[in-house]
C-alpha positions, -999 to +999 in steps of 0.1 A: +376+243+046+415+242+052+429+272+035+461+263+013+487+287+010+517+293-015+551+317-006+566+318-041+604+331-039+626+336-064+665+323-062+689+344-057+665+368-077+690+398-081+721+377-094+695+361-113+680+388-130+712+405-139+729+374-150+699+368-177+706+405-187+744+396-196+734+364-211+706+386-233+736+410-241+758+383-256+776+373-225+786+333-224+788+331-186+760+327-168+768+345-134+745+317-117+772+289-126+806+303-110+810+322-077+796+356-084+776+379-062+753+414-069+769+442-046+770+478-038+793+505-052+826+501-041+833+537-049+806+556-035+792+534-003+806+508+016+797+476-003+774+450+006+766+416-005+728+416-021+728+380-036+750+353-041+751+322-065+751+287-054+787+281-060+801+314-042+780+302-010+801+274-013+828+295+000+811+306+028+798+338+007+768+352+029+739+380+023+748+410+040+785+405+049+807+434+035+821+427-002+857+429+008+851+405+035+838+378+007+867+391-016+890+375+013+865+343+010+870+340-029+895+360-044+881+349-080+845+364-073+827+383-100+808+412-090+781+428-108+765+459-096+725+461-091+702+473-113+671+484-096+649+490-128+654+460-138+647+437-104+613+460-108+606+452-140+613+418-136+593+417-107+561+431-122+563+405-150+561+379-122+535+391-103+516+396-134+520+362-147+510+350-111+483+373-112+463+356-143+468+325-128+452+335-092+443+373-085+447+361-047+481+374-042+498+394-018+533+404-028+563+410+002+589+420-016+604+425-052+612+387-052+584+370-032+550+364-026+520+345-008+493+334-032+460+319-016+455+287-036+421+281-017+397+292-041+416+277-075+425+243-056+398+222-072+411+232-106+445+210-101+446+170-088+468+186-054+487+219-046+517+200-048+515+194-084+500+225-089+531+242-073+551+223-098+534+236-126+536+270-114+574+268-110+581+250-140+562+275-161+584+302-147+613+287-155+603+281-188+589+311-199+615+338-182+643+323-177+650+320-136+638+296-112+614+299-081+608+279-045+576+274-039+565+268-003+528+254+006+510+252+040+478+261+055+494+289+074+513+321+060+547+317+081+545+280+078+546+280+036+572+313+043+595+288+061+589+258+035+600+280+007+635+286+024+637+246+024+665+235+001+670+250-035+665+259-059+637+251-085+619+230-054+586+223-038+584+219-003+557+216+021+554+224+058+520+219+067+510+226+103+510+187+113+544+186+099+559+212+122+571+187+148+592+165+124+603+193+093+610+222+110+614+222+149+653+206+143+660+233+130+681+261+145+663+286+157+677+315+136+662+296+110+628+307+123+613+336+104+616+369+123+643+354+146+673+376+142+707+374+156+699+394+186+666+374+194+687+342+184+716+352+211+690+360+235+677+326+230+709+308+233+712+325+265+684+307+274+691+272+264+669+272+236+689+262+202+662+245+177+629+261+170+613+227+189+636+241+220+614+275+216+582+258+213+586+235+244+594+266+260+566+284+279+552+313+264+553+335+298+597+326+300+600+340+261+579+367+268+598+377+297+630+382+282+620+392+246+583+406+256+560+415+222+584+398+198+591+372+220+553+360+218+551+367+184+588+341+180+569+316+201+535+313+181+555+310+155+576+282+166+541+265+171+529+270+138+501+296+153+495+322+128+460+336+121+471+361+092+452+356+055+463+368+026+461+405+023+451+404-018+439+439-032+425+448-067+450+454-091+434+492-089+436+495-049+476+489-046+486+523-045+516+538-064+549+541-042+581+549-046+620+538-030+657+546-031+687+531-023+706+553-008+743+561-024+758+563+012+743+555+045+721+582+058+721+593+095+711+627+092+674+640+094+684+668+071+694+644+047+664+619+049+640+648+042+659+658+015+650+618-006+619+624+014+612+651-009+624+639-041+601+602-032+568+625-026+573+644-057+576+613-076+546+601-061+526+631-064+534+631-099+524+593-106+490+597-089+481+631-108+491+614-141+471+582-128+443+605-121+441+591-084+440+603-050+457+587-023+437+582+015+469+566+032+508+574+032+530+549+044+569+554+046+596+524+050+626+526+062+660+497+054+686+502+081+721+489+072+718+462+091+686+452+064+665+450+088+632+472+077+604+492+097+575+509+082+549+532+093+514+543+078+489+569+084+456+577+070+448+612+053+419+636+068+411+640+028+429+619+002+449+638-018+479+639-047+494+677-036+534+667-037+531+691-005+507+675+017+527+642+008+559+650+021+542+665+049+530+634+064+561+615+051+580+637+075+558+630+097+557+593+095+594+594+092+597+609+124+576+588+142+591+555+130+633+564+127+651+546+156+685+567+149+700+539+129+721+544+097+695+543+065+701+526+033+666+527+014+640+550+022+607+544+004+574+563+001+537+545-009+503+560-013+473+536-008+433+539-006+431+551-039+404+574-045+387+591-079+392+627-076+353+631-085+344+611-050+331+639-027+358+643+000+343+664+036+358+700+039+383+703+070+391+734+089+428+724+081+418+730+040+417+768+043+461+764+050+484+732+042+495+730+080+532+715+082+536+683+100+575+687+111+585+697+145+590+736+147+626+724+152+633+705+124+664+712+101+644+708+070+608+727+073+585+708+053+566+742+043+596+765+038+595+804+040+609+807+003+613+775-015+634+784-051+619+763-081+643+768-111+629+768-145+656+746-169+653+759-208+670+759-241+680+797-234+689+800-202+673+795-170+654+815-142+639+810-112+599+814-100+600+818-063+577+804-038+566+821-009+545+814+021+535+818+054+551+797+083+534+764+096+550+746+128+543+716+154+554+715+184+556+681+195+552+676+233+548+642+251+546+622+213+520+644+202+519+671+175+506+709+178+497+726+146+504+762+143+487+783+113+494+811+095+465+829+071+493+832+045+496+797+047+488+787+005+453+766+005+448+731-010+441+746-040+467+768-044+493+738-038+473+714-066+471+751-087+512+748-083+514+711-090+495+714-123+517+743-134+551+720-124+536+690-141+524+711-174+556+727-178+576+691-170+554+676-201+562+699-223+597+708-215+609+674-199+609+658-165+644+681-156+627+711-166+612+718-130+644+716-105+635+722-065+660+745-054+673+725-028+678+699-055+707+725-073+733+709-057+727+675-065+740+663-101 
């Protein structure tokens, strides 16, 4: 049975999320019907371009470029700054309303997602009509339009929902490959960046049919892993399924966007922190253990890298958390600037599951490099206690824990007055006891004094 597959994306989702708050708020523009674009703060990091409407790409307005540069471009263009809480709430409204209609779905980003149609398919006289009642349905009950893009593979229905828009259906079914999509330039190839793109040009090849015709042994040679990976998907070859999970199984995560351009280790450790306590927090109050960390990173550029490892004992100790977010961090940072750094737990577990007793469990080993500028288990960490009267400070103190990492590999070093799993969750339920009854600014990390 051919599998059918849906990419819904939403347009311009950020411009059109805000401009629906505005209109909500009593604003008569709609931010969708002039040249506006969402962008970063001018006054505290080099602006960027998030999303644009349909008439400022008319002026040549692209994702990504600096404000000022689309400023020059359209000197009347409106700029709204994001707002993050709402594109998340927003978000989770659509994937829930997706969600009752097929539990088959497999969410990307905060704007887009596959949904397996397969097992629903018999329910609706074709996808195609079914996709239209999909998308009309979200345009009529919130507001903001969607593409929807259907195909039997994942980066086929991916590439049909960046068709033309918006509020469209398009299909790109893997026998329509040779006529729909290899005319098209091959940056418009998903995963094809500009370097791959250049490095293609250099070659000759300018459409996506170029690249296919092309054998697979001259792309790999020049662009080697990725190159293959361009070139099966040039030919429609993509063996991927929908990666659906029980609304349960997600895992609770966490992201920032950074209020200037990190490119220090010092200072990635430091949101490091801050993401793994908020994590921590949201799995102790979910009553959940996490068995796998996973840490993303969004380099200015926007391209994005992430990284995941799995947990000798699932856990929700803010400690062990950051640990193997260091870690991770480590292990996947290429030196680039950093705008968004994000931290997700998954393979949730019940704390009453039986977990097997490691050596490791009698000390919280660190997981940094002996080196590093920002010790994941710290001599003396201060924890400041905010009250009504005054403040004061309980200090932490423990015994050193440090990797040496040789060859790509990590060494753990111990102490005995290293504090034990339980100590750490003993520590955790204290912080999280005294943040309930006193508020969630009660509890402030000492290294977090400085920040406002």
């Amino acid at each position: 049975m051919e599998q059918i597959i849906f990419h819904i994306d939403v347009n311009s989702a950020y411009l059109s999320w805000s401009s629906l708050k505005r209109l909500e708020n009593g604003d008569s523009t709609d931010l969708r019907t002039i040249p506006a674009i969402v962008g970063g703060d001018m006054e505290r990091r080099h602006g960027v371009v998030l999303a644009k409407s349909i008439p400022a790409k008319k002026y040549g307005v692209v994702t990504g470029e600096p404000i000022v540069n689309a400023l020059r471009k359209c000197p009347s263009l409106v700029i709204e700054s994001p707002d993050h809480a709402l594109y998340n709430q927003k978000s989770r409204e659509l994937m829930h309303f997706l969600s009752d209609i097929c539990p088959e779905i497999e969410q990307l980003s905060v704007d887009e997602c596959f949904m397996d149609f397969t097992p629903i398919k018999n329910r609706y006289p074709s996808p195609e009509e079914a996709a239209e009642t999909i998308k009309n349905q979200i345009r009529d009950s919130f507001g903001f339009t969607v593409n929807i893009g259907i195909s039997d593979k994942k980066v086929l229905a991916k590439m049909a929902s960046d068709f033309k828009k918006p509020d469209l259906v398009h299909t790109l079914y893997s026998r329509e490959i040779d006529k729909k999509m290899w005319p098209l330039p091959v940056s418009s190839l998903y995963m094809c960046g500009r370097s791959s793109a250049e490095a293609l040009r250099k070659l000759e090849i300018k459409t996506i049919g170029d690249l296919a015709k092309t054998s697979e042994e001259i792309i790999v040679s020049h662009l080697k892993s990725h190159g293959r990976l361009l070139w099966e998907y040039a030919n429609g070859i993509d063996d991927s399924t929908v990666a659906a999970a029980p609304s349960e199984a997600k895992g609770i995560g966490n992201s920032i966007t950074l209020p200037k351009d990190v490119t220090e280790e010092t200072e990635a450790f430091h949101y490091l922190l801050a993401l793994s306590d908020s994590v921590a927090g949201r799995l102790r109050k979910a009553g959940q253990l996490a068995g796998m960390i996973s840490v993303e990173i969004k380099y200015s550029s926007f391209k994005t890298a992430s990284h995941q490892m799995t947990l000798t004992n699932p856990t929700n100790i803010s400690q062990v958390i950051y640990d193997a977010s260091c870690r991770l961090f480590l292990e996947l940072w290429n030196g680039s600037p950093i705008r968004l750094l994000g931290v997700r737990s998954s393979k949730l577990a019940d704390p009453s599951e039986p977990s097997q007793l490691s050596l490791f469990d009698l000390g919280t080993a660190s997981l940094l490099p002996a080196d590093s500028p920002l010790p994941a288990d710290s001599a003396a960490e201060s924890v400041h206690v905010h009250r009504a009267e005054g403040s004061h400070a309980m200090q932490r103190t423990s015994g050193s824990y440090t990797t040496q990492r040789t060859s790509g590999s990590y060494a753990e070093k111990s102490s005995p007055a290293s504090p034990s799993r339980e100590k750490l969750a003993a520590l955790d339920k204290t912080l999280d006891a005294i943040r309930q009854k006193y508020g969630s600014s009660a509890v402030v990390r000492g290294s977090f004094l400085k920040d406002d």
